[in-house]
C-alpha atoms as an extended CHARMM CRD file, in Angstrom:
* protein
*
       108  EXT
         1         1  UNK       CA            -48.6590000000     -171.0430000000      154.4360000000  PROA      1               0.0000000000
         2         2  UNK       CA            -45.8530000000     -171.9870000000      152.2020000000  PROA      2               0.0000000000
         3         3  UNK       CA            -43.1890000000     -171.3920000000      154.2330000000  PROA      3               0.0000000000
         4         4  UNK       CA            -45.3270000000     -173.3900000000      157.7520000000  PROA      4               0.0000000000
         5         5  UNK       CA            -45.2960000000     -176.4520000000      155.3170000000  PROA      5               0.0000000000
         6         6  UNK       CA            -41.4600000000     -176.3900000000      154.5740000000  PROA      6               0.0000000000
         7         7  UNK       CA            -41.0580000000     -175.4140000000      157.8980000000  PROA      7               0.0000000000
         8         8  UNK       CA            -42.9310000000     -178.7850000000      159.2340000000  PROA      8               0.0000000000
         9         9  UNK       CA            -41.2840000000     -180.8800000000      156.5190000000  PROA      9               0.0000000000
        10        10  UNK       CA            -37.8680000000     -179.7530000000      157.6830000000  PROA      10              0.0000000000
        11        11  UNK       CA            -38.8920000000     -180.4950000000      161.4390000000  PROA      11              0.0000000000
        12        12  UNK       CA            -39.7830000000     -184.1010000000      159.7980000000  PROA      12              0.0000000000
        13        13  UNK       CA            -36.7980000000     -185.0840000000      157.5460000000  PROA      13              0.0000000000
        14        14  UNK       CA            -34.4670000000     -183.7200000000      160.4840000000  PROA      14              0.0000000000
        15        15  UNK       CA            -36.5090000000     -186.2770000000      163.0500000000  PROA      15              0.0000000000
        16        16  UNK       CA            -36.2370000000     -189.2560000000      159.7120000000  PROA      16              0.0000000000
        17        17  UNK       CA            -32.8520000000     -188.8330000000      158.9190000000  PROA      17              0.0000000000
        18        18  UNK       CA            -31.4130000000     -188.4350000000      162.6900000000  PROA      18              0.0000000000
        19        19  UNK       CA            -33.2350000000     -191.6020000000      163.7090000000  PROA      19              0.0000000000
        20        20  UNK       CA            -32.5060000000     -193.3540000000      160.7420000000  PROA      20              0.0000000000
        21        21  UNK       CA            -28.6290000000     -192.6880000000      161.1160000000  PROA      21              0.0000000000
        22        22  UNK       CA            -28.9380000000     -193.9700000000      164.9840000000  PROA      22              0.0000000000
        23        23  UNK       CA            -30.5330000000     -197.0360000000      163.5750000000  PROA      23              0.0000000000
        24        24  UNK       CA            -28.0770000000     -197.5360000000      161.0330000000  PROA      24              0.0000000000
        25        25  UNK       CA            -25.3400000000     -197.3140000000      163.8150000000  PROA      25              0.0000000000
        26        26  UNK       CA            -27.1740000000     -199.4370000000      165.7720000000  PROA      26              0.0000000000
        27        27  UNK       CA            -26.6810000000     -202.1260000000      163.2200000000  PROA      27              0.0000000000
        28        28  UNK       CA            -22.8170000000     -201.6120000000      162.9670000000  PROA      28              0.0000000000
        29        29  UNK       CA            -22.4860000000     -202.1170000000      166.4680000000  PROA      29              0.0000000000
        30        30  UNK       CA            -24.3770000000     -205.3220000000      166.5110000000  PROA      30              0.0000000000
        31        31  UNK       CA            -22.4110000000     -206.6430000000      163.3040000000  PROA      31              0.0000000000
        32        32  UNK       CA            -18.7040000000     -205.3100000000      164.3680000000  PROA      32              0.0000000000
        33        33  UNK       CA            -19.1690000000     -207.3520000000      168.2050000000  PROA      33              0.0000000000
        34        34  UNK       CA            -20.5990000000     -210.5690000000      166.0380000000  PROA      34              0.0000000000
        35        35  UNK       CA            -16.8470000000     -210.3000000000      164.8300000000  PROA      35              0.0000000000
        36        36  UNK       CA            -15.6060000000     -209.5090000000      168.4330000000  PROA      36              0.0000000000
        37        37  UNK       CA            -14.8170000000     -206.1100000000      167.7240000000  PROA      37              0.0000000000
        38        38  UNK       CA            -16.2000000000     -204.9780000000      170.7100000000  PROA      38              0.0000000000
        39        39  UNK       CA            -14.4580000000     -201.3770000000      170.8230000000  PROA      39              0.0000000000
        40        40  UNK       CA            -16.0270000000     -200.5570000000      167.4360000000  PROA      40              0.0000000000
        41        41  UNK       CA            -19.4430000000     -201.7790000000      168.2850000000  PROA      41              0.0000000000
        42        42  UNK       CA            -19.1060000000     -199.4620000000      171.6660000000  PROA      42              0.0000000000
        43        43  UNK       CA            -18.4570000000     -197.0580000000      169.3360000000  PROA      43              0.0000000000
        44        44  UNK       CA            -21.2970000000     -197.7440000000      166.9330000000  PROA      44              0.0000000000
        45        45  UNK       CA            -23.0700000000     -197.2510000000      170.0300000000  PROA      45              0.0000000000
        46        46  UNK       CA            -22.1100000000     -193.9590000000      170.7360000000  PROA      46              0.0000000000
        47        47  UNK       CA            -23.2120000000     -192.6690000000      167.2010000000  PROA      47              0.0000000000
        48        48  UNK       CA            -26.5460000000     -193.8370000000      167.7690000000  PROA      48              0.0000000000
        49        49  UNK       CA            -26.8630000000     -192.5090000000      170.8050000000  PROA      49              0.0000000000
        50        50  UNK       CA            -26.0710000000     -189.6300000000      169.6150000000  PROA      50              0.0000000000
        51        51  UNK       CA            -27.9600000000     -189.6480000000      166.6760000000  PROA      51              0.0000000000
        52        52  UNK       CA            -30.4810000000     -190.3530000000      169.0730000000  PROA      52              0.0000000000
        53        53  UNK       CA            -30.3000000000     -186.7450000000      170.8760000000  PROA      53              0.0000000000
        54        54  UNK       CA            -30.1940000000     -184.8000000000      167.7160000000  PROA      54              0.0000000000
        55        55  UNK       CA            -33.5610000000     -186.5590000000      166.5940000000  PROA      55              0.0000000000
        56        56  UNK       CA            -34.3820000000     -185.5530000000      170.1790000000  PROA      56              0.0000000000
        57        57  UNK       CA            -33.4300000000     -181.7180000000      169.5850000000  PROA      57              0.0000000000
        58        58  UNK       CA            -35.3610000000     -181.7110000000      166.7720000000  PROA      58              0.0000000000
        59        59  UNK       CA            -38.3960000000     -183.2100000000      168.1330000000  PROA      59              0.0000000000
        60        60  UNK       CA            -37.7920000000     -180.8100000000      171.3360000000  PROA      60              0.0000000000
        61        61  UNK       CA            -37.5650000000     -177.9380000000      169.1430000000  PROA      61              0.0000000000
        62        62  UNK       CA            -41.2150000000     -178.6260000000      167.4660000000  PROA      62              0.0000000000
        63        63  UNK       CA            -42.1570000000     -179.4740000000      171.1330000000  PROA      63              0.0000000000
        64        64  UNK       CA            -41.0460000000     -175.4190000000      172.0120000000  PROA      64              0.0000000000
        65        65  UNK       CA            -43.2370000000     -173.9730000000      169.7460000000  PROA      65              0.0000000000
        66        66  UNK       CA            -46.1560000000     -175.7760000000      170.3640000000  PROA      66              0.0000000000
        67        67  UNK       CA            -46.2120000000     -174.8260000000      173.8230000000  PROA      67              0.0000000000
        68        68  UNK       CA            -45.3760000000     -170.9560000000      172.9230000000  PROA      68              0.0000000000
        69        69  UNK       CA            -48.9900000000     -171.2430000000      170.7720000000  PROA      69              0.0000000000
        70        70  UNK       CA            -46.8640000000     -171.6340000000      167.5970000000  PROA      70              0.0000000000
        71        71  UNK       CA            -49.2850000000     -175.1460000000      166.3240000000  PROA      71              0.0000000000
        72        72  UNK       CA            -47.4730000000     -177.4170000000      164.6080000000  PROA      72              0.0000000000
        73        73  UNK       CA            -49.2360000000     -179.0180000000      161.8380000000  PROA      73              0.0000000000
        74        74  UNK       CA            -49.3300000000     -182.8440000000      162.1980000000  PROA      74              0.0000000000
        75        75  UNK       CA            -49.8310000000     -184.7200000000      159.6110000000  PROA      75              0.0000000000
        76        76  UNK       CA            -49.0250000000     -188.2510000000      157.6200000000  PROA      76              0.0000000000
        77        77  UNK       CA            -45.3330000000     -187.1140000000      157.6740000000  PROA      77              0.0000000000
        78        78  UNK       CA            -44.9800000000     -185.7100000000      161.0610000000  PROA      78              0.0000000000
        79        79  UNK       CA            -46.4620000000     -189.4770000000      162.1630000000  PROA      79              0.0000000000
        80        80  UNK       CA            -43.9600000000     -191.0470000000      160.0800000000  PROA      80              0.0000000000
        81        81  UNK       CA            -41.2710000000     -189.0870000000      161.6320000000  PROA      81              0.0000000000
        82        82  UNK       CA            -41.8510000000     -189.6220000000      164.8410000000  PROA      82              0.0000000000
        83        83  UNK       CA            -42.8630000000     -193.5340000000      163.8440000000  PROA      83              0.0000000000
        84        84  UNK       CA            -39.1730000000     -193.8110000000      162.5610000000  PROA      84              0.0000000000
        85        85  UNK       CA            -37.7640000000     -192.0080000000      166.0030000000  PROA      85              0.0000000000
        86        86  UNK       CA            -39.5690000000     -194.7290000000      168.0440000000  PROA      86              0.0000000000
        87        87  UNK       CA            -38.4230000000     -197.3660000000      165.8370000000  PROA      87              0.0000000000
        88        88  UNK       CA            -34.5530000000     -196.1720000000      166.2560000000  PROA      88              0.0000000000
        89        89  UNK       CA            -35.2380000000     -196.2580000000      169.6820000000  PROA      89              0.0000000000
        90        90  UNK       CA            -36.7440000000     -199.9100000000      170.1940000000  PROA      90              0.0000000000
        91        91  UNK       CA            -33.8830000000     -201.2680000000      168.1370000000  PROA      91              0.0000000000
        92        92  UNK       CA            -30.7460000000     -199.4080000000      169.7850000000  PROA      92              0.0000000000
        93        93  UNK       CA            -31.9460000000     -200.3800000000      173.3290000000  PROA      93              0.0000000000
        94        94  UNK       CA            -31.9710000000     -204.5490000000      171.6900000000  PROA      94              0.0000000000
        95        95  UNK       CA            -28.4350000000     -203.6170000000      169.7850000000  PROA      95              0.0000000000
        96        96  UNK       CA            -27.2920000000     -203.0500000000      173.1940000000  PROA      96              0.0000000000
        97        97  UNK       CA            -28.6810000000     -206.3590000000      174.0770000000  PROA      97              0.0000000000
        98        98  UNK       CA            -27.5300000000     -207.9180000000      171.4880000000  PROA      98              0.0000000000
        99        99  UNK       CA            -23.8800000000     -206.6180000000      171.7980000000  PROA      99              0.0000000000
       100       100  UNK       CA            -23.8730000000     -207.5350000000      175.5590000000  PROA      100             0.0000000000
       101       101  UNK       CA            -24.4940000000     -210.9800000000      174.6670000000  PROA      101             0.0000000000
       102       102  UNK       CA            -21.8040000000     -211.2950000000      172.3100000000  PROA      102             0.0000000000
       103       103  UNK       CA            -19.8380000000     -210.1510000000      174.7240000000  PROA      103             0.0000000000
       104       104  UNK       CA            -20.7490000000     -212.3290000000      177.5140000000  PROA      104             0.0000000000
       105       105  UNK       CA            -20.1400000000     -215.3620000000      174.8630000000  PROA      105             0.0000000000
       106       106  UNK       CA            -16.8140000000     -213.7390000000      174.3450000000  PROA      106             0.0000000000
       107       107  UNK       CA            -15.7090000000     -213.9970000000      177.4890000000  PROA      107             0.0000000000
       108       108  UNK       CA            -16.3180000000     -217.7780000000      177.7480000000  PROA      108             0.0000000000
């Protein structure tokens, strides 16, 4: 039993800190096009992104054994995980918003 609970809690600071690096990356990429660095923020981009598919793997991975009968225990920090995976989400798809627009005003 010991070992199923570090086993979950790995599972759920993999999906936390993932998604919380893609949001942080996120962020940059928003704050280097506000100073027209619009390379960098393409970058920034690109790390959450990927950050993005590593939470993914993770969350895939717990996904796996479910289906092969192995139940994954959900619980308080397994919601909290995947509330911080959604959250990365909804604000990378706006930072790409955002940076598009400060583009666009860029170009004028």
């Amino acid at each position: 039993m010991a070992q199923e609970n570090s086993d979950n809690m790995q599972v759920v600071m993999g999906i936390i800190m993932q998604a919380g690096n893609a949001k942080a990356a996120a962020m940059q990429a928003i704050q280097a096009a506000k100073k027209g660095d619009f390379d960098k923020a393409d970058e920034f981009i690109k790390q959450a992104n990927e950050g993005l598919v590593n939470a993914h793997n993770v969350q895939t991975d717990m996904l796996t054994q479910e289906a092969q009968g192995n139940h994954v225990k959900v619980d308080l920090y397994m919601v909290h995980a995947q509330d911080h995976l959604m959250t990365a989400i909804t604000f990378i798809d706006l930072a790409k918003e955002v940076v598009a627009v400060y583009k666009k005003m860029a170009e004028k």
